[in-house]
C-alpha positions as CSV (number, residue, x, y, z in Angstrom):
1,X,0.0,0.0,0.0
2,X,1.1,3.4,-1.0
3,X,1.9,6.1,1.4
4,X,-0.2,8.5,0.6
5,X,-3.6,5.7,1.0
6,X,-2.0,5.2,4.0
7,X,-2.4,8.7,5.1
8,X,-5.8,8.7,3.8
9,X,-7.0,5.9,6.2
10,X,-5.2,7.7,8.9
11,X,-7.0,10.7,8.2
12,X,-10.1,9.0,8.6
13,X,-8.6,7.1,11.9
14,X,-7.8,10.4,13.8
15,X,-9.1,13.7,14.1
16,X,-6.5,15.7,11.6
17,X,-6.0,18.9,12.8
18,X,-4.6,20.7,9.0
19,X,-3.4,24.0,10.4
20,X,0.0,25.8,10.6
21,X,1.1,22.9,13.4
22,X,0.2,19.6,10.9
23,X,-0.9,18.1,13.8
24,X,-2.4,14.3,13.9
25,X,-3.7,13.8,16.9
26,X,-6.7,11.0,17.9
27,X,-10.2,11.7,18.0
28,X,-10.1,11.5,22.2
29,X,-7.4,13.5,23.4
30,X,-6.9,15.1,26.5
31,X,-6.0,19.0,24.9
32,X,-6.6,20.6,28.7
33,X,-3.6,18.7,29.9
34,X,-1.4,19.0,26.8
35,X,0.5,22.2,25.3
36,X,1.8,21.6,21.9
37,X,4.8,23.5,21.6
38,X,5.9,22.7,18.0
39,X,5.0,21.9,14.3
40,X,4.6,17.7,12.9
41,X,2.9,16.2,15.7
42,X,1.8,12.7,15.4
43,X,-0.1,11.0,18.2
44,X,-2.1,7.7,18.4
45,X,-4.7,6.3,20.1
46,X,-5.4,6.2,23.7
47,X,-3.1,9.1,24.8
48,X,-3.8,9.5,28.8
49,X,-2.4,12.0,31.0
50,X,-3.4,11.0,34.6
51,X,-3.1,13.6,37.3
52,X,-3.3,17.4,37.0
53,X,0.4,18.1,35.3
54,X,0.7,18.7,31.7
55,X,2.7,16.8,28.6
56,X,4.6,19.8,26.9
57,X,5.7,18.0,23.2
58,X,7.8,20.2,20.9
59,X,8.4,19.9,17.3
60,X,8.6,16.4,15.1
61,X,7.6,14.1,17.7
62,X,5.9,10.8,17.5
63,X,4.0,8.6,19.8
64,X,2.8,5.1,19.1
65,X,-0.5,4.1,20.7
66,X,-1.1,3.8,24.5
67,X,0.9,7.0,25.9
68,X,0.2,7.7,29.5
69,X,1.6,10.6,31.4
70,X,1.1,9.9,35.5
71,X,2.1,13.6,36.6
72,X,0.5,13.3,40.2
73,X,3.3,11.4,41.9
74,X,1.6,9.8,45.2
75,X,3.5,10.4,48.6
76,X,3.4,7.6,51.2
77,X,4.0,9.1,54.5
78,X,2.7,8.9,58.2
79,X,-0.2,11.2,57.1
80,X,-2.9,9.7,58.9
81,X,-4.7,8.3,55.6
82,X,-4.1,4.9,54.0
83,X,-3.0,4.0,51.6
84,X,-2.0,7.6,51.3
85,X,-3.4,11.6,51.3
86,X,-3.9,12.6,47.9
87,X,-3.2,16.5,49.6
88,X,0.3,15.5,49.7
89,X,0.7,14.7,46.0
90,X,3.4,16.4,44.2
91,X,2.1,17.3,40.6
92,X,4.8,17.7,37.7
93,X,5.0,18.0,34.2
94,X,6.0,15.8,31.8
95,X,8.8,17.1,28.9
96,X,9.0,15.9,25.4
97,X,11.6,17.8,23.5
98,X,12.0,18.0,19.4
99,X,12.7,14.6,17.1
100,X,11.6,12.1,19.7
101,X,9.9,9.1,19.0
102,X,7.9,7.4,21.7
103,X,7.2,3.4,21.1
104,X,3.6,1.6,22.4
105,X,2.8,1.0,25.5
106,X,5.1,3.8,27.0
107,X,4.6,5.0,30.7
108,X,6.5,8.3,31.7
109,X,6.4,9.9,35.0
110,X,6.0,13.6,36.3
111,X,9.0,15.3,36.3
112,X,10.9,13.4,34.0
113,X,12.5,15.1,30.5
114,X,12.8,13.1,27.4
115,X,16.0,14.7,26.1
116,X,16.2,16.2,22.2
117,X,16.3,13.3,19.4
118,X,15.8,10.4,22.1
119,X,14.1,7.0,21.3
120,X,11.6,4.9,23.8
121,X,11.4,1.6,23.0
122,X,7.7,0.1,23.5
123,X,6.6,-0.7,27.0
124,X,9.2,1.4,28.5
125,X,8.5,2.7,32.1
126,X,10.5,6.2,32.3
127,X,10.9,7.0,36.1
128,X,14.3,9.5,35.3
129,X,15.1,11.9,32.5
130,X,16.2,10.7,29.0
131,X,19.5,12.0,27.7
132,X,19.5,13.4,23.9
133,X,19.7,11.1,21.4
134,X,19.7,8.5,24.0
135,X,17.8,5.1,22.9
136,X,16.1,3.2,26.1
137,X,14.3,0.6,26.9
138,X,13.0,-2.0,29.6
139,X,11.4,-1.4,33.3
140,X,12.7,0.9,34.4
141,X,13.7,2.4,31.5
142,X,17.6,1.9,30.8
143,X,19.7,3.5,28.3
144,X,21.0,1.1,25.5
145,X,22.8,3.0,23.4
146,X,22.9,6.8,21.6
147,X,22.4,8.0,18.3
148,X,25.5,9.6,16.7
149,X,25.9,12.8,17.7
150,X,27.4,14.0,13.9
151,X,25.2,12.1,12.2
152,X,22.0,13.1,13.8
153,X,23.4,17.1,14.2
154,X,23.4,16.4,9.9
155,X,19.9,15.3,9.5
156,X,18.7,17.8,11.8
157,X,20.6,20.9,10.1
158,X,19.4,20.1,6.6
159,X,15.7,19.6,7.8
160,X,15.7,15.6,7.3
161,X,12.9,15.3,9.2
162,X,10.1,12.5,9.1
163,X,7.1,14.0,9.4
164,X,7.4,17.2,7.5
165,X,8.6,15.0,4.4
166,X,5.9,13.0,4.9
167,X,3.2,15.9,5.0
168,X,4.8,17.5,1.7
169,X,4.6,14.2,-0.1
170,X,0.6,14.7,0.3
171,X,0.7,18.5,0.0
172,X,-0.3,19.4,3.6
173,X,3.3,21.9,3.7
């Protein structure tokens, strides 16, 4: 199957948002706790940020299906409630810098930073911040490797980005 077909059943799989961003983003999506900082978004399905933080996603990112954000980070201490006192939860925001590409099944937690150009593997659980171009995977999330530092600085100064191509190759740029 071409591309471009491709595209069109996506288009009628999500809620396309065709504006100056080129935005994808699925048709139930929790915009109150999200601020899109960037152009050449692409989100899938079932995208869940649980707490009262935000996700703040900057330009050319991508995130496979079954994202979840957990930004209100419990507190067990002797506060005279079990299993604990939700007034003690500390609430932070979850950062998703440029190029990154999220895998399925990815938990992050609030707080974290998921560093410029980095890769999640799918069913990651993120409890730490995410060096650039750092590639991780497993529970907890562990770094495996990095991208090369020359070769991604290349791509990334002459524009070789995925989704921007991909959105001129259908006349959406």
């Amino acid at each position: 199957m071409k591309y471009i077909e491709r595209i069109r059943m996506c288009i009628i799989y999500h809620n396309l948002k065709i504006d100056r961003h080129k935005i994808v983003i699925p048709l139930h999506f929790p915009s109150k706790k999200v601020t899109l900082k960037g152009e050449f978004i692409h989100i899938e399905p079932n995208f869940r940020v649980l707490g009262d933080g935000k996700v703040i996603i900057e330009n050319n990112c991508i995130f496979a299906e079954k994202f979840t954000a957990i930004t209100n980070l419990h507190q067990v201490k002797e506060s005279g409630m079990l299993p604990y006192n939700s007034k003690d939860d500390i609430v932070k925001n979850v950062n998703i810098q440029r190029n990154v590409w999220i895998g399925a099944n990815v938990t992050i937690f609030g707080g974290v930073t998921v560093g410029e150009g980095a890769v999640i593997g799918a069913n990651c659980l993120v409890t730490h911040d995410v060096p650039a171009r750092a590639i991780v995977g497993g529970v907890p999330a562990h770094i495996i490797r990095y991208r090369d530092k020359a070769k991604y600085d290349k791509q990334n100064k002459a524009d070789n980005l995925y989704l921007p191509s991909k959105y001129k190759q259908i006349g959406h740029v």
